[in-house]
N, C-alpha and C positions, 0 to 999 in steps of 0.2 A: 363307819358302819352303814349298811345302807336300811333302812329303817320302815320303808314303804315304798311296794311296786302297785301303780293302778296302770290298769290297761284299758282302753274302748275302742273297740271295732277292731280288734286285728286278727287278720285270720279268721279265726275259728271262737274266739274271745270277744262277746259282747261287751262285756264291763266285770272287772275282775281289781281286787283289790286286797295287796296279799300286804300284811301287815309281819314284820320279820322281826328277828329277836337275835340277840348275843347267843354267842356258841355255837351248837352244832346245827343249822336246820335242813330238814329232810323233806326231797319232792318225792313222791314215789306213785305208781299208776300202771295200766296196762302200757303197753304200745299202742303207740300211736295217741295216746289219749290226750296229748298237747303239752309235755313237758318240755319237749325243745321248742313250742313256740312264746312259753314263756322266755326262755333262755334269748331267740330272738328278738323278742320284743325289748330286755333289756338290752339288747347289744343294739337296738335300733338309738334306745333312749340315749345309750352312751355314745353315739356315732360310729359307729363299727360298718363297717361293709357288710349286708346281707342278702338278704332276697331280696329281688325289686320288688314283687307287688305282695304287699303286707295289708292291706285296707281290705276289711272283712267285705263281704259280696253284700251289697244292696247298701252299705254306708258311702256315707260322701266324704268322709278322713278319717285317719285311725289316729288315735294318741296314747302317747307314754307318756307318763311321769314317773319320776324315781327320787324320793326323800333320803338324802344321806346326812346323817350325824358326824358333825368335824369337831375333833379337839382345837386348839387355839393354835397347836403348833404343828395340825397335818399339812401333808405336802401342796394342797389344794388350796391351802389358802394363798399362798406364794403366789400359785397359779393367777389367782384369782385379784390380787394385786396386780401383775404382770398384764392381763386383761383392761383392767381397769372394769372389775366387774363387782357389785357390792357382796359384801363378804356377813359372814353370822355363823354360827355354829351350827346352824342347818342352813345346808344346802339343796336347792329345787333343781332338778332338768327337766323338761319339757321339753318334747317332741311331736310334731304332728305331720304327717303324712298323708298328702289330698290323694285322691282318687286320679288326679293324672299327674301324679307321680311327683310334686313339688313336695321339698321336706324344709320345715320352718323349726329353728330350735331355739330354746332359750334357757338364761342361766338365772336365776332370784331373778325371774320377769324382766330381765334384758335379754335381746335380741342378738344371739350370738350365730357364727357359723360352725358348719361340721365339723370343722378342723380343731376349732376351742374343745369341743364337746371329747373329742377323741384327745387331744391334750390334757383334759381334765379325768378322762377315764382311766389314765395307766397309773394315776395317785390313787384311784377308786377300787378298780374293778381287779382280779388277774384271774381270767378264766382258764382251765384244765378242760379240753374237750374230750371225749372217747376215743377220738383219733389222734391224738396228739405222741402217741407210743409211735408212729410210724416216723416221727421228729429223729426220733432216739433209732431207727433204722438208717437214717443217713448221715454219713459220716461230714459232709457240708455242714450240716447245722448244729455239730457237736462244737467248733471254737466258737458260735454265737453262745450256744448255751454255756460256756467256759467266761467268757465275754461278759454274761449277765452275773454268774457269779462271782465272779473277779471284781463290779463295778469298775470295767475298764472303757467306758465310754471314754473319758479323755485322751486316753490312750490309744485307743482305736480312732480317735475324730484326729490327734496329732499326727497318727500314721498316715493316715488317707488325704491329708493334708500336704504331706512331706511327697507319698508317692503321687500325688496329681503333680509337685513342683519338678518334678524329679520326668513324669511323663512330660510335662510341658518344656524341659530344658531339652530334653530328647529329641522331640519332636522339633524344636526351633534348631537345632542344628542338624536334624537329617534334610530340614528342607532346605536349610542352606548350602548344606554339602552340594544335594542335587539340584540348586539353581547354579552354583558358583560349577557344576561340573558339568552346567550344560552352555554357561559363558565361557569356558575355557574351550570348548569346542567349536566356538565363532569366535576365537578372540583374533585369529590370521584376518578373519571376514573386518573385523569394527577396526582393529587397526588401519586396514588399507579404506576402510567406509571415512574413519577418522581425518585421514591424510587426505581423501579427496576432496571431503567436505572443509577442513579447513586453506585447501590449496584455493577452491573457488571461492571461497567467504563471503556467498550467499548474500542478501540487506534482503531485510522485510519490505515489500514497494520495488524492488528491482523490476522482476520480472514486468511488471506492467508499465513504468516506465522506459525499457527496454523496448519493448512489443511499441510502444506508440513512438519513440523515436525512431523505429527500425520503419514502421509506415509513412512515416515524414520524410525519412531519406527515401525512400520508394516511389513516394509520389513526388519525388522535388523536382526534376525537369519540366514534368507540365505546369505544376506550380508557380514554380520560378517564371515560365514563358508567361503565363496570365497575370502576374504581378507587375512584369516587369513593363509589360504594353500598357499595363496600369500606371506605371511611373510614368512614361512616356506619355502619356495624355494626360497626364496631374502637369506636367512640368512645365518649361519655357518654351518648347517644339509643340504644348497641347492647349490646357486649358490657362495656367498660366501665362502665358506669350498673348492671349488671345483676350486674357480680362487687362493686360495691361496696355495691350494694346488700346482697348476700350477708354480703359482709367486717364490715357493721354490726351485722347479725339475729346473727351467731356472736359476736361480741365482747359481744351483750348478752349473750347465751346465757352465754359464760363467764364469766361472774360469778357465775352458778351453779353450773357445773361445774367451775369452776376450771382446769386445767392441760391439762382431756383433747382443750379445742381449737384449744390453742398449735399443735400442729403445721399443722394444717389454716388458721389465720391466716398462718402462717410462707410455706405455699405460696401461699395466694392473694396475699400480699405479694409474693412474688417473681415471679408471674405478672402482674401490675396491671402491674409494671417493666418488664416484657416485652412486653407489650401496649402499654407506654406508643411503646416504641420502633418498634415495628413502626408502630404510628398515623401517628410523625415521618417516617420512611421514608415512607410511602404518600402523606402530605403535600407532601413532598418532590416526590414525583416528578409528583404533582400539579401542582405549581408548574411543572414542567419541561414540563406538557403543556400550557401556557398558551400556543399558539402563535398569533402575528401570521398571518393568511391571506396578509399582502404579504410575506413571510418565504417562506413555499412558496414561490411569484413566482419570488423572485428565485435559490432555490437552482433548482427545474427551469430558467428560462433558464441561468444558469451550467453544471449538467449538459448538456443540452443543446449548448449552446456547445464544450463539452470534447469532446466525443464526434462534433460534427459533423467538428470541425475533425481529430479522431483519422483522422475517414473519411476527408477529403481528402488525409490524407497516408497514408492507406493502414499504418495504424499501431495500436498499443492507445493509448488515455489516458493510460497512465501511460509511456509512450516518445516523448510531445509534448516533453518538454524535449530529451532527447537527438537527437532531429530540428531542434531548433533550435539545437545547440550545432552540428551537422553543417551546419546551412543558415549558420549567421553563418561558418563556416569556409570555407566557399565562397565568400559574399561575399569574404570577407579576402582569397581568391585574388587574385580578379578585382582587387580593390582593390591587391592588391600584384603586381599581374602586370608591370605595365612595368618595375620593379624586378629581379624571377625572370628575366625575358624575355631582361635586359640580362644580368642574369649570366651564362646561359647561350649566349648570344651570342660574351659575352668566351671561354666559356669553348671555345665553336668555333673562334674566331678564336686563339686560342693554338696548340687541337690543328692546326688545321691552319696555322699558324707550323713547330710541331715536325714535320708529315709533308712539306712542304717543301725543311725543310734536310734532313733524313732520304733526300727522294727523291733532293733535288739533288750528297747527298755520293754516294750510290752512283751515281748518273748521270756523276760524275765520275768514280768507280773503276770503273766500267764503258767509259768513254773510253779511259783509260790502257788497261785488259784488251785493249780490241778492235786496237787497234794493237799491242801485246803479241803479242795471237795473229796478227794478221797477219802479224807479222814471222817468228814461228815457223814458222806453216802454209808462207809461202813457203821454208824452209828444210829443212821436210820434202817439200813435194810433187817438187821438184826429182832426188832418189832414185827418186824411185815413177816417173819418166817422166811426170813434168806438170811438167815446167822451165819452160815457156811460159803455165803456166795463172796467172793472176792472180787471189786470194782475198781477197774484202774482207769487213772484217764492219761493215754500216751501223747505226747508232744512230737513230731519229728520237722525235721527241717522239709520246708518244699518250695516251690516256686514264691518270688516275690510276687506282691500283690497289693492293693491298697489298703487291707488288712494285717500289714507283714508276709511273714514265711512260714509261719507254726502251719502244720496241718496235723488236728486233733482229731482222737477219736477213744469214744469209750470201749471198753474190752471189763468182759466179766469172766470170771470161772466160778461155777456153781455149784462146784462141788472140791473137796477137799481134793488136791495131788490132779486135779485135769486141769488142763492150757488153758490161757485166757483166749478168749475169743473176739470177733466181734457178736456185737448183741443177738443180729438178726440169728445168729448162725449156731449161738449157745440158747438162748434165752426161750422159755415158751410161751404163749400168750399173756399167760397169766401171768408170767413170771417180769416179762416186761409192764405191764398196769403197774408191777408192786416197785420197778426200778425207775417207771414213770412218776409213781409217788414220791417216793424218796428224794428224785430230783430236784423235784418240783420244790416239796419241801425246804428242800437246802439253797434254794435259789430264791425261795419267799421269806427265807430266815430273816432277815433281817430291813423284810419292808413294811414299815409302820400302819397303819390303819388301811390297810386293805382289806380289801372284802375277797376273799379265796372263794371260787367259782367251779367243784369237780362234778363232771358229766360223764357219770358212767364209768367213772376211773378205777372202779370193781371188774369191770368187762373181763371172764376168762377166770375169773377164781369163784373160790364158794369155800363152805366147810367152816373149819378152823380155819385159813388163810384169809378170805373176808370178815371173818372176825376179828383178824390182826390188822387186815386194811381199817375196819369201823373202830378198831380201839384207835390205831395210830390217827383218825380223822378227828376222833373225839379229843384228844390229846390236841391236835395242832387248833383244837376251836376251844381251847382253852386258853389259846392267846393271841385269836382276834377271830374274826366270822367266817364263820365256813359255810354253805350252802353247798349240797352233795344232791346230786340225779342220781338215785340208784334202782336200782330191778333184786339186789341183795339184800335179801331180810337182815343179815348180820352184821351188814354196813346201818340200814335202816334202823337195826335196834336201837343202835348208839348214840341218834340220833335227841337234842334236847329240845325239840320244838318238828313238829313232824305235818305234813299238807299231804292231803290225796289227790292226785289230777286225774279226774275221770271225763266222760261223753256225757252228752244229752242228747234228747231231741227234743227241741221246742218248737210250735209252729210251724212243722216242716223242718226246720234248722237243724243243723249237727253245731253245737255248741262245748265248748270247752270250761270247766268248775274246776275252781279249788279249792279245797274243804280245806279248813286247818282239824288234825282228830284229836278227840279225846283220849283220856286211858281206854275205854271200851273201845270204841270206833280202831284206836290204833292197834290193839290185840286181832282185832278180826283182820285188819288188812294185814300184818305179819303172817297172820295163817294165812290168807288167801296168796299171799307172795311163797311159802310154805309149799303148800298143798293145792293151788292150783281154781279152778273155779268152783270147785266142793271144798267149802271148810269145814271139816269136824274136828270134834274134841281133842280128838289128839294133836291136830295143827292148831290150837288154841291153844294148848297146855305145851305146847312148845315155843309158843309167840312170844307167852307169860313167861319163860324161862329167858327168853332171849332179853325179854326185857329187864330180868331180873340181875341177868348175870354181867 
C-alpha cells in the first residue's frame, strides 16, 4: 500500500505531502489544476519514463519520495533480496532530479539505479491511464493482454526462446546453402587452381633463392674470368712460384748466415700455407662456377612459373602454398557439403519440432485463459451496466512468430441477438472506459498488494452508469488500494478518503495544493463538480444524496 507521496520542486509543486489511506481515495479538481502532475511525479518516483524536464522553474532539483507498507510476504521483498537491498516492512523510494537533467534514486537510502526502481514498481504500482481504452482498439495488444491474464510469461519466454533457435538454425543453413552454391560455381576454377598449384609445389624461400641463383649463373662468365686470373696469380705460374722461389735463394743464403734468416724462413712458411688455402678456396669456387647453360633453362622457367602463378592469385610466391591449403579447403567444402547440408537440415528440422510444441503448449494455455477471461469479463461487466453486452475473446491461427501463432482479438455484442464485433466498431466511448474496467479488473484479480492507479477511467459516462463505474471502484478498494482521478461526482462520491487539487498564486507563482476535505469541504466540491462554478442548494442537497447513497 503506498502510504505517503511528498513532492518538492516539481513542476508546478513547491512542497506537497499527500498522506494516503486504505480503500477507495479520490483526487478530484478543475483542469489543468495539477492532477496529472502528481500522477507524474509518482511515476518519476517509481522510474517510469516521463517528461524530461520536471524540476519546478527557479529550483535547483526536484524530489520524490514515496512511503509504501509491505506485508512480509509481498512481491517486493523477493525483489529486494535479489538487489541485495535492506528490506522492512516499510519501504522508501527517493528520487531526485537536478536541474540539468541528472536523476539520482534510492531504495531504504541505498543508491539504486532506474531500472531497480522500475523492477520494484510492477510489485507496487499498476496504473489505468485515460487513454489506456485505445489499448483495447488494437487488436496487436489484445494476445499481450490474454498473456497477462493467462500469467503466461514462461510460456511466452519458452516460445521466443524456441523461435530465436529455430531463426538461428534457419539462418545457419541459408548461408550455407548460398556459400556452398557459390563454391560450386568455381569448383571447375579450384580444381584446375588445385592441380596447378600442387603440379609446381611451390617451398616457402624458393623464389628468392631462385632469383639469386638465376643471377649467379648470369654473371658466371665474367666471374669465372676474374677468379680464375686470380688463381693464376695465387698459384705456381704467380705468387706462389715466386715466394718459393724466394724461400730457396734465403735458405741457400743461410748457410752462410746462419740463424739470422730463420725468422724470415719461419714467415714465408707460414704464408706459402696460407696462400696454399686461399688457392683451394678459389678453386673451389671455381668448380662451383662450372655452370650447365641448360641449368639456367630450367631454374628461370621454374622462377618464372612461381611468380606467374603468384600473379594469378594475386599473392607473393612465398604465400602460393597457403593459397592452396585455403583452395583444397574449399574443395573439402563443396565435397563435404551434402553431409554439412543434411546436418544442418536436421538441425532445422528439430528447432522447429521444439518451436511447435512450444507454440502449440501456449496456444493451449491461451484457450483455457480466453474462456477464463470471458467468464470473468461477463461477471464484471454485468455491475458497470453492460448485463446484456456479450464479450468474447477469439483465438485464430496466424503467422508464426516469437510469440507463437495465436492472433487474438476481443469481439463484443452489446446488445441481445446483434453480431459480435470488434470493440472499436461496436463499442461507444463510454462503453469502452466500462469494458476497460472490467479488463483491468480481471487482470489485477489476482495480484497481491498493489496499489491500483485509474485516471479518468470514467472518461465518456455519467448518470447511473458512473455510478456503477464508483460502486464497482469502491468494491475493487475493498480488496486492496485504489486511487481514482476523476472529473465524476458519482465516481468521486464513493470515494473513502477524498483530496481537492486546485491553483494558486503565490508571489507571482502559479502553484499547485492538495487539500485532503472534510464532510463539509467535500459536499461543496460534489456540487461544484455538479453544478458547475455557481453552487447552490440544490447541487448541495444533491452532493448529500450522492454521498448518502
Amino acid at each position: 500500500m503506498l502510504r505517503s507521496l511528498d513532492i518538492r520542486d516539481m513542476l508546478i509543486i513547491d512542497r506537497l505531502e499527500l498522506e494516503l489511506q486504505p480503500g477507495l481515495n479520490v483526487l478530484t479538481g478543475e483542469t489543468g489544476a495539477g492532477k496529472s502532475i502528481l500522477l507524474d511525479s509518482l511515476g518519476f518516483v517509481l522510474g517510469w519514463r516521463g517528461r524530461a524536464e520536471l524540476v519546478r522553474e527557479g529550483a535547483d532539483q526536484g524530489e520524490v519520495v514515496a512511503e509504501f507498507e509491505l506485508a512480509p510476504d509481498h512481491p517486493a521483498q523477493a525483489l529486494l533480496d535479489e538487489f541485495g537491498l535492506p528490506k522492512d516492512d516499510t519501504l522508501i523510494l527517493r528520487r531526485v532530479n537536478g536541474r540539468d537533467g541528472r536523476k539520482t534514486a534510492w531504495v531504504n537510502d541505498r543508491r539504486v539505479s532506474g531500472e531497480v526502481l522500475r523492477s520494484l514498481s510492477d510489485t507496487l504500482v499498476e496504473l489505468h491511464g485515460q487513454h489506456d481504452d485505445r489499448g483495447l482498439l488494437n487488436p496487436r495488444g489484445h494476445r499481450q493482454l490474454l498473456d497477462a491474464f493467462g500469467a503466461h510469461d514462461d510460456l511466452v519466454a519458452r516460445c521466443r526462446a524456441a523461435w530465436r533457435d529455430l531463426q538461428g538454425a534457419r539462418s545457419a543453413l541459408s548461408e550455407a546453402e548460398s556459400e556452398i552454391s557459390e563454391l560450386r560455381e568455381e569448383d571447375a576454377f579450384l580444381r584446375h587452381a588445385v592441380d596447378e598449384l600442387d603440379a609446381l609445389a611451390p617451398v616457402d624461400g624458393e623464389d628468392a633463392q631462385l632469383d639469386a641463383r638465376r643471377r649467379l649463373m648470369q654473371s658466371a662468365e665474367k666471374v669465372r674470368e676474374d677468379i680464375g686470373r686470380a688463381h693464376i696469380a695465387l698459384g705456381v705460374d704467380g705468387a706462389e712460384g715466386q715466394m718459393r722461389d724466394a724461400s730457396r735463394r734465403l735458405e741457400d743464403a743461410s748457410e752462410e748466415l746462419g740463424d739470422a734468416l730463420s725468422p724470415v724462413l719461419a714467415a714465408l712458411d707460414r704464408a706459402l700455407v696460407e696462400l696454399g688455402e686461399a688457392e683451394d678456396c678459389v678453386a673451389q669456387v671455381l668448380d662451383k662456377l662450372n655452370f650447365d647453360p641448360a641449368e639456367l633453362e630450367r631454374v628461370e622457367d621454374r622462377l618464372f612459373a612461381i611468380r606467374g602463378l603468384a600473379r594469378k592469385h594475386g599473392c607473393q610466391p612465398d604465400e602460393l602454398g597457403a593459397v592452396a591449403v585455403k583452395m583444397r579447403a574449399r574443395l573439402g567444402r563443396i565435397d563435404g557439403s551434402a553431409s554439412d547440408l543434411a546436418g544442418l537440415r536436421h538441425a532445422v528440422g528439430e528447432a522447429a519440432d521444439q518451436f511447435e510444441a512450444a507454440a502449440d503448449m501456449l496456444g493451449q494455455a491461451r484457450a483455457r485463459a480466453a474462456k477464463a477471461l470471458d467468464r470473468q469479463m461477463a461477471s464484471e461487466l454485468a455491475p458497470l451496466k453492460l448485463e446484456r453486452a456479450v464479450f468474447t475473446t477469439e483465438i485464430e491461427e496466424g503467422e508464426d512468430g516469437p510469440e507463437g501463432r495465436d492472433a487474438v482479438s476481443f469481439r463484443v455484442a452489446t446488445n441481445p441477438g446483434a453480431p459480435a464485433g470488434a470493440l472499436n466498431k461496436i463499442a461507444s466511448g463510454g462503453e469502452l472506459s466500462r469494458f476497460l474496467l472490467a479488463l483491468k479488473v480481471c487482470l489485477t484479480a489476482e495480484a497481491e498488494g498493489l496499489t491500483l492507479i485509474f485516471d479518468e477511467i470514467d472518461r465518456g459516462v455519467g448518470g447511473a452508469t458512473a455510478d456503477a463505474v464508483g460502486r464497482r471502484l469502491e468494491d475493487l478498494a475493498s480488496q486492496s488500494q485504489v486511487l481514482v482521478v476523476t472529473h465524476s461526482p458519482q465516481v468521486a462520491a464513493r470515494g473513502g478518503h477524498h483530496w481537492q487539487v486546485a491553483k494558486k498564486v503565490a508571489e507571482g507563482q502559479t502553484l499547485s495544493v492538495v487539500t485532503p476535505l472534510s464532510d463539509g469541504a467535500r459536499i461543496d466540491e460534489l456540487a461544484r463538480m455538479l453544478a458547475g462554478d455557481t453552487v447552490t442548494d440544490e447541487a448541495r442537497a444533491a452532493a448529500r444524496a450522492l454521498l448518502a447513497g
